[in-house]
GUKE-803119 format. One record per residue (C-alpha): residue number from 1; residue in three letters; x, y, z. Coordinates in nm, 4 decimals. Last residue first. Example, Ala and Ser with C-alpha at 12.3 -4.5 7.8 and 13.67 -1.06 7.14 Angstrom:
<pts>
+-----+-----+----------+----------+----------+
|   k |   r |        u |        v |        w |
+-----+-----+----------+----------+----------+
|   2 | ser |   1.3670 |  -0.1060 |   0.7140 |
|   1 | ala |   1.2300 |  -0.4500 |   0.7800 |
+-----+-----+----------+----------+----------+
</pts>
This chain:
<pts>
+-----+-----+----------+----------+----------+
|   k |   r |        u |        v |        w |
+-----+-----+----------+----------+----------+
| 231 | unk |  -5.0537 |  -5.4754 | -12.6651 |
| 230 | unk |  -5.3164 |  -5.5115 | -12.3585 |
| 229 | unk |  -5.0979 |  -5.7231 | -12.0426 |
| 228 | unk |  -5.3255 |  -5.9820 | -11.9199 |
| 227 | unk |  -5.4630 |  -5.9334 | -11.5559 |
| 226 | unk |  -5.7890 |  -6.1395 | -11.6542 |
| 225 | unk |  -5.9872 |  -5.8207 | -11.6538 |
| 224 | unk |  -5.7077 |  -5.6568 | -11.8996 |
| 223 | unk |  -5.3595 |  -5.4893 | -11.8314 |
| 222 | unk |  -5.2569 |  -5.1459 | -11.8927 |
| 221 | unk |  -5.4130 |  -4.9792 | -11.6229 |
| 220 | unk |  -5.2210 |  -5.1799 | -11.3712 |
| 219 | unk |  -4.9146 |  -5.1419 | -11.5294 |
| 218 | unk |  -4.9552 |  -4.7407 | -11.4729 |
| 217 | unk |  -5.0958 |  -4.8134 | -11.1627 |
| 216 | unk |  -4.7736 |  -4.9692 | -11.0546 |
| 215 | unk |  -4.5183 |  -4.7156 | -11.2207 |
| 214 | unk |  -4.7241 |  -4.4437 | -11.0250 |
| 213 | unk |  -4.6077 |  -4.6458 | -10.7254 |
| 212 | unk |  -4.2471 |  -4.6711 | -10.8423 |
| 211 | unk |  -4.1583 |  -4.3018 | -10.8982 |
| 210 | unk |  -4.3836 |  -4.1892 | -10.5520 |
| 209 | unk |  -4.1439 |  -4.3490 | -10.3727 |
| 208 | unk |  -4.1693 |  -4.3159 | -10.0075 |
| 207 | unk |  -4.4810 |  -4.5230 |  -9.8797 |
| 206 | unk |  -4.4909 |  -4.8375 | -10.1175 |
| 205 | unk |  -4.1367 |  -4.7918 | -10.1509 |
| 204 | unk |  -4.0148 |  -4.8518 |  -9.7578 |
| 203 | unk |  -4.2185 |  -5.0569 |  -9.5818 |
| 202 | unk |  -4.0469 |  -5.2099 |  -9.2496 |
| 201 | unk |  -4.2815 |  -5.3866 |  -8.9977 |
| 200 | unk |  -4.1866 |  -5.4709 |  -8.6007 |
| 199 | unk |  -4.1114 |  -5.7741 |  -8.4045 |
| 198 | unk |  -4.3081 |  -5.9916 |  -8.6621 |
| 197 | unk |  -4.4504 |  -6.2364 |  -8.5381 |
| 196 | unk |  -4.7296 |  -6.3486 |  -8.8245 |
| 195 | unk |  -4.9358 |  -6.1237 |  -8.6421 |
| 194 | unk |  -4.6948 |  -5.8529 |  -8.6842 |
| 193 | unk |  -4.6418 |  -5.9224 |  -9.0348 |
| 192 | unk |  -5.0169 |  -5.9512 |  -9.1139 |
| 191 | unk |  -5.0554 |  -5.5877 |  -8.9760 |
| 190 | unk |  -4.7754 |  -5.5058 |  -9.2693 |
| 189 | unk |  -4.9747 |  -5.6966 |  -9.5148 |
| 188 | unk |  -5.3458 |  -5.5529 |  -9.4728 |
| 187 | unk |  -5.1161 |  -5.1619 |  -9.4151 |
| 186 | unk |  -5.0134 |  -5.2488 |  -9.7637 |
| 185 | unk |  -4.7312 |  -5.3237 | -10.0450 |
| 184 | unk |  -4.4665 |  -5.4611 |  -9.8070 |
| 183 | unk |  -4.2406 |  -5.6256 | -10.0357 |
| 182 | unk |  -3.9610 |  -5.6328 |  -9.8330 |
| 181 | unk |  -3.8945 |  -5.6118 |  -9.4483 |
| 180 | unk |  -4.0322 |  -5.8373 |  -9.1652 |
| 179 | unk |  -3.7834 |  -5.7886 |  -8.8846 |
| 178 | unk |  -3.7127 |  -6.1427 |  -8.6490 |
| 177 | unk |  -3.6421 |  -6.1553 |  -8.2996 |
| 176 | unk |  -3.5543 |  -6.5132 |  -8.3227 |
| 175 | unk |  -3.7374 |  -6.7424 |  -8.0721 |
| 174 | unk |  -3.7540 |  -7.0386 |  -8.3376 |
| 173 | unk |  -4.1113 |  -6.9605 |  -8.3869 |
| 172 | unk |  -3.9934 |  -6.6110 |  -8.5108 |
| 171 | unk |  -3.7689 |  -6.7567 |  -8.7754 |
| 170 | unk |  -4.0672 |  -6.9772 |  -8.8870 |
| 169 | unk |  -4.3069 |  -6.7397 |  -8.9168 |
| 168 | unk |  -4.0834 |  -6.4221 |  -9.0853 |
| 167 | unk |  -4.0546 |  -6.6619 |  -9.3151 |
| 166 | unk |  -4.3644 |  -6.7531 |  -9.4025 |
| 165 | unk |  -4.4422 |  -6.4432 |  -9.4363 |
| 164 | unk |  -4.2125 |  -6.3637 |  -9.6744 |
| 163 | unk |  -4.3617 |  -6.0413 |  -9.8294 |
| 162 | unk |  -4.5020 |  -6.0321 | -10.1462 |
| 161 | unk |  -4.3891 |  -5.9945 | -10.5096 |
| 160 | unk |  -4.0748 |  -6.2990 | -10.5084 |
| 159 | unk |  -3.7939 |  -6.4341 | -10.6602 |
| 158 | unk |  -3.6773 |  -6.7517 | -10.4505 |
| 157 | unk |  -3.3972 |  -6.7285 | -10.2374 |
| 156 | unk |  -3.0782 |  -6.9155 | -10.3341 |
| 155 | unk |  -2.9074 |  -6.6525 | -10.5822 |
| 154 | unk |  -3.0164 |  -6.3475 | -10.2990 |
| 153 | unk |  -3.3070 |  -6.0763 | -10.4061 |
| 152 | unk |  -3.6354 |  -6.2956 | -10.3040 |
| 151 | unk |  -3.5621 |  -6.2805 |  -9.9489 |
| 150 | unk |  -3.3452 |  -6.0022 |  -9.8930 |
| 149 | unk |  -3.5017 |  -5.7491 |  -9.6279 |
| 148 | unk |  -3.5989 |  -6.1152 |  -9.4143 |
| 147 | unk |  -3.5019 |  -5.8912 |  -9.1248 |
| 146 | unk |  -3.3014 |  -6.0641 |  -8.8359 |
| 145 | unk |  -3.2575 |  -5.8498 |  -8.4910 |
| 144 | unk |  -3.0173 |  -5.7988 |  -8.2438 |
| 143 | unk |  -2.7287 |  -5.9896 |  -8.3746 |
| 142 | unk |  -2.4982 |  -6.2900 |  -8.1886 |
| 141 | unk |  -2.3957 |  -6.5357 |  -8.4023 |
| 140 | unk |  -2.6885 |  -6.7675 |  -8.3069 |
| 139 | unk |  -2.9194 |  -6.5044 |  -8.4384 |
| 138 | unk |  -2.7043 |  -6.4714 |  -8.7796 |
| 137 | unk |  -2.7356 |  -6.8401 |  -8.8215 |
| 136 | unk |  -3.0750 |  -6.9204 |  -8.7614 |
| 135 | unk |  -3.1158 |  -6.6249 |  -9.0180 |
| 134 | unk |  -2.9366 |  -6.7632 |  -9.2887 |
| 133 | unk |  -3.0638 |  -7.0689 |  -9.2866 |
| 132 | unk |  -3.4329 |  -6.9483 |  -9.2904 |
| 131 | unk |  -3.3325 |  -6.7556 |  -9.6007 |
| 130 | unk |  -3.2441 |  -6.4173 |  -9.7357 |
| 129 | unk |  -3.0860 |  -6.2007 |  -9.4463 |
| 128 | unk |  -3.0326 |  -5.8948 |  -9.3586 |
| 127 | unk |  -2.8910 |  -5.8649 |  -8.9835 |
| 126 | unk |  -2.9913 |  -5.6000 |  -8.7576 |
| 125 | unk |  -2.7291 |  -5.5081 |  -8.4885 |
| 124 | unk |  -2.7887 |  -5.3238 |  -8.1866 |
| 123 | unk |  -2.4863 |  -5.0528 |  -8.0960 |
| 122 | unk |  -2.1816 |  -5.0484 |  -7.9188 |
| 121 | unk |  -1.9702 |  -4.9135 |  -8.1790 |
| 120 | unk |  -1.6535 |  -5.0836 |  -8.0792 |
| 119 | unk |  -1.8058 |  -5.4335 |  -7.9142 |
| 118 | unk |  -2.1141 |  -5.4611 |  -8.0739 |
| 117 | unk |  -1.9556 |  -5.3608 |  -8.4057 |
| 116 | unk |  -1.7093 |  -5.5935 |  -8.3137 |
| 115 | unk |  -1.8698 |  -5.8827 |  -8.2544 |
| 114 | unk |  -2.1016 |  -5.8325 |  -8.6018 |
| 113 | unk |  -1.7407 |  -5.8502 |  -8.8055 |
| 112 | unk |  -1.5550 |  -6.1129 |  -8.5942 |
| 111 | unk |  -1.8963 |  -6.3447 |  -8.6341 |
| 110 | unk |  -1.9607 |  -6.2569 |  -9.0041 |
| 109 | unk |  -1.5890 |  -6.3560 |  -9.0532 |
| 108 | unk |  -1.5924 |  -6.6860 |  -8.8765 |
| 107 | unk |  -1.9277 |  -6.7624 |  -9.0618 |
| 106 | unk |  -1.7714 |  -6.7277 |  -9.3805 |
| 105 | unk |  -2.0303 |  -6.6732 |  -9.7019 |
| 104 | unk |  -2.1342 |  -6.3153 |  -9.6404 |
| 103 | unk |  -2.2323 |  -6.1867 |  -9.9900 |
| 102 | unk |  -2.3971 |  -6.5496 | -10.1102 |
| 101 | unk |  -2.4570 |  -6.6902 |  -9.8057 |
| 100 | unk |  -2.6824 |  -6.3740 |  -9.6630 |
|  99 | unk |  -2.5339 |  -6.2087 |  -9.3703 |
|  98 | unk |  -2.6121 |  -5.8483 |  -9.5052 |
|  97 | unk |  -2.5918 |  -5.5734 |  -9.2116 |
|  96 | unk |  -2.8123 |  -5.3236 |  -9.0584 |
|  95 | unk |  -2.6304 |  -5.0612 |  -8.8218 |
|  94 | unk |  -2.8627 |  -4.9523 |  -8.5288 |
|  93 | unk |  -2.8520 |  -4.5850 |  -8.3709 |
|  92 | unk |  -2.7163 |  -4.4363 |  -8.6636 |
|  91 | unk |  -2.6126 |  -4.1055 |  -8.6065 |
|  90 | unk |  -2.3279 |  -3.9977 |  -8.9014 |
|  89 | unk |  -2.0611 |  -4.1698 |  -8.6968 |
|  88 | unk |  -2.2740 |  -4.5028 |  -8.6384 |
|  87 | unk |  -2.2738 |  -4.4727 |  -9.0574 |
|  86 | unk |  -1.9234 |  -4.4256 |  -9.0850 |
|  85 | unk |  -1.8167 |  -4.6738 |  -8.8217 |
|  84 | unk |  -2.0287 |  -4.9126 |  -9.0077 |
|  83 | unk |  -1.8628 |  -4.8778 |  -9.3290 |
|  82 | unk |  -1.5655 |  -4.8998 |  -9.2223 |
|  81 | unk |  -1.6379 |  -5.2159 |  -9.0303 |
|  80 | unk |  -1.6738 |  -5.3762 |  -9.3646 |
|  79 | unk |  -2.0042 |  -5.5001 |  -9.5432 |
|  78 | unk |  -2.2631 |  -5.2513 |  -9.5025 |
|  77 | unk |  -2.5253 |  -5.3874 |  -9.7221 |
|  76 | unk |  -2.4073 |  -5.5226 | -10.0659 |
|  75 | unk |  -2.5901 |  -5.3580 | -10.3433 |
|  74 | unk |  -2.7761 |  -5.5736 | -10.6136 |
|  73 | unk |  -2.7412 |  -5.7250 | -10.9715 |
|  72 | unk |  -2.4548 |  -5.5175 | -11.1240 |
|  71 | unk |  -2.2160 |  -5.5844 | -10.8112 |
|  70 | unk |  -1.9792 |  -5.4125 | -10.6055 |
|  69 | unk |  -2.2493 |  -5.1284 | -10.5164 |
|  68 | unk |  -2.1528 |  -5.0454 | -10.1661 |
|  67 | unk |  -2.4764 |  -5.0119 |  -9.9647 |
|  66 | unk |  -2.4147 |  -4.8433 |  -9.6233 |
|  65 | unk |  -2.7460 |  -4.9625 |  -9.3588 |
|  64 | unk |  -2.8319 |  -4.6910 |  -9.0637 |
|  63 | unk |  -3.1465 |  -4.8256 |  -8.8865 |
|  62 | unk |  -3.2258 |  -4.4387 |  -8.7407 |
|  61 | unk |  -3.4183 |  -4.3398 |  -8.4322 |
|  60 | unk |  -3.6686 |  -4.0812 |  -8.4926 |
|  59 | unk |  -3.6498 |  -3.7080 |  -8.3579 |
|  58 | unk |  -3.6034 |  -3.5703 |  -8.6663 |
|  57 | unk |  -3.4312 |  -3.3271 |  -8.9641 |
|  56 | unk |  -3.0752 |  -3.3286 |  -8.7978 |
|  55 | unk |  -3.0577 |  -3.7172 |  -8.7521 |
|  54 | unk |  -3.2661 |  -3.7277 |  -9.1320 |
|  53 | unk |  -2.9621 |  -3.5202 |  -9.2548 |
|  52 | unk |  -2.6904 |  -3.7204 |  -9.0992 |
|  51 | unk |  -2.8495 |  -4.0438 |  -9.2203 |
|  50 | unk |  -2.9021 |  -3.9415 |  -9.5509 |
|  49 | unk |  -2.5275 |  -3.7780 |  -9.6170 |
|  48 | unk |  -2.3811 |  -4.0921 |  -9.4388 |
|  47 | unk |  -2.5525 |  -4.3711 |  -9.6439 |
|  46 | unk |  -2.8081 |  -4.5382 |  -9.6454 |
|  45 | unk |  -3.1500 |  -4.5010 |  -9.4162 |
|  44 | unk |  -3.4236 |  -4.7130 |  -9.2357 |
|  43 | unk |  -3.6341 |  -4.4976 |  -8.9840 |
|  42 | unk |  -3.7936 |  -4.5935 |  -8.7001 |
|  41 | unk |  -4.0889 |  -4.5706 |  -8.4710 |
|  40 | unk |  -4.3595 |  -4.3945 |  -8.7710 |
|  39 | unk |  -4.6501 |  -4.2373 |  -8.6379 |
|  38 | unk |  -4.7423 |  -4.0346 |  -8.9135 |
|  37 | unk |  -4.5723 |  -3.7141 |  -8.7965 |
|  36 | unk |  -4.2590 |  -3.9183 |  -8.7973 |
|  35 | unk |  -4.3028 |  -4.0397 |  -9.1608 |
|  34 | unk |  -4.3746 |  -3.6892 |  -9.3061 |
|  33 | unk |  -4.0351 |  -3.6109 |  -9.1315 |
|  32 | unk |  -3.9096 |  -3.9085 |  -9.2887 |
|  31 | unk |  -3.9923 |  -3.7900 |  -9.6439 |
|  30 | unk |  -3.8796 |  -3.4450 |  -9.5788 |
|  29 | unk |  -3.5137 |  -3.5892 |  -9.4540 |
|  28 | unk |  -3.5153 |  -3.7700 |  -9.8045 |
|  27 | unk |  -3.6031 |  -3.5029 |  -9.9530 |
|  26 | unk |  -3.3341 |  -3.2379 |  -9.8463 |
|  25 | unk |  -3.0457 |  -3.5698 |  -9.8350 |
|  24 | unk |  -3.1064 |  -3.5810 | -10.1975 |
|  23 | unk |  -3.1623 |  -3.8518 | -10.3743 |
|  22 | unk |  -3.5814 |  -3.8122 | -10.4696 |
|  21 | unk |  -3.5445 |  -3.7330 | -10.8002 |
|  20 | unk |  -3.3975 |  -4.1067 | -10.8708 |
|  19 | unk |  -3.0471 |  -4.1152 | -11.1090 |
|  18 | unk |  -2.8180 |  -4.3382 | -10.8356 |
|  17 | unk |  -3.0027 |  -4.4033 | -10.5452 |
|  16 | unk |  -3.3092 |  -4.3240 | -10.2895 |
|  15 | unk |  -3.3879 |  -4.4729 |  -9.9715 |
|  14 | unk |  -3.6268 |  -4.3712 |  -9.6673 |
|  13 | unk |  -3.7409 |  -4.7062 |  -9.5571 |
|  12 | unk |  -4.0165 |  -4.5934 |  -9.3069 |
|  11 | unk |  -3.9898 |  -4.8535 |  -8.9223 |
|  10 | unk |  -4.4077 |  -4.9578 |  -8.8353 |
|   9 | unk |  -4.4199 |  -5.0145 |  -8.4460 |
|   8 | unk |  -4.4531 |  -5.3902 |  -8.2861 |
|   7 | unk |  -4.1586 |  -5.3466 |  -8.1029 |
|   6 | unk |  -3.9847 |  -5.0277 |  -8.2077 |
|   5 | unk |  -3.9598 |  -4.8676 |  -7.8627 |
|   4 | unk |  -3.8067 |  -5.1825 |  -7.7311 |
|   3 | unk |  -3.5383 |  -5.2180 |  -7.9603 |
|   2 | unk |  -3.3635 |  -4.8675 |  -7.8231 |
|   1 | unk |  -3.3537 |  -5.0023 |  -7.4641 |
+-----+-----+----------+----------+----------+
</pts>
């Protein structure tokens, strides 16, 4: 089974949008290349183009997610069937899904939608959620895996810099097979996902985008000994 080669493996977000150098399917297929010869299990894509070129470019498995920007805050992750058909069709070998409250508000609907993408696609779903709440739900619903990819970016999460550990704690005591994904910053963090019960470790930025890590140490640099920004 597809789940159990990821267990306790490290899964590369390979994402880029809109304006960034880095969106096109050429580099993002180099990026998780560079991520399978490190060791990576998994990697996390959007959107056909990226999937279909990383399929091509790799032997990795891919979490295919399809963000639809509908709002100016955030993307909404794969929200139709459409969407996952698409991505399935472009060799995704998991869809990801949002099943936050705010984007995915009717249970009855979450239900049909994750039943048939089991059913139709037949393929492992990962559900993105924000909150504890969420993710009970989602698991009792019927997904493969819960990632805590949202805490922090959701109207009833709490903005964050570092993973949710705690999370990622609480939905695993409850027998969830649960994804720690967001704010991964280090290998000290991701190894403190897995021991925190993690069933594997996402990290996407702090490993594939070179834009935002420079952007770190530049902030970094400007700041004094008592982490106070120098005007």
């Amino acid at each position: 089974m597809i789940l159990e080669r990821l267990k306790g493996g490290l899964v590369v977000s390979c994402q880029a949008h809109f304006d960034h150098p880095f969106n096109r399917p050429s580099y993002i297929t180099a990026l998780a290349q560079c991520a399978e010869l490190g060791g990576a299990v998994a990697i996390r894509a959007n959107g056909v183009d990226h999937i279909s070129a990383i399929k091509n470019g790799t032997n990795l498995p891919v979490i295919g997610i399809y963000k639809e920007h509908l709002y100016d805050s955030r993307f909404f992750i794969t929200p139709t069937l459409e969407h996952a058909k698409a991505i399935v069709k472009a060799g995704a070998n998991i869809v990801a899904l949002e099943a936050t409250f705010q984007n995915q508000p009717n249970s009855d609907v979450l239900r049909e939608l994750i039943k048939s993408i089991k059913k139709d696609l037949n393929i492992p779903v990962m559900a993105d959620i924000s909150t504890f709440d969420e993710g009970l739900r989602a698991w009792e619903i019927g997904v493969d895996l819960v990632g805590t990819t949202l805490s922090g970016y959701t109207d009833i999460s709490k903005s964050r810099s570092t993973p949710d550990f705690e999370l990622v704690s609480r939905l695993s005591e409850q027998g969830v097979r649960t994804v720690c994904e967001g704010h991964i910053k280090s290998p000290k963090q991701a190894r403190k996902a897995i021991d925190c019960g993690a069933f594997f470790a996402v990290v996407g930025t702090a490993i594939t985008d070179p834009l935002a890590i420079t952007t770190w140490y530049r902030e970094a640099l400007t700041m004094n000994k008592d982490g106070e920004v120098i005007e």
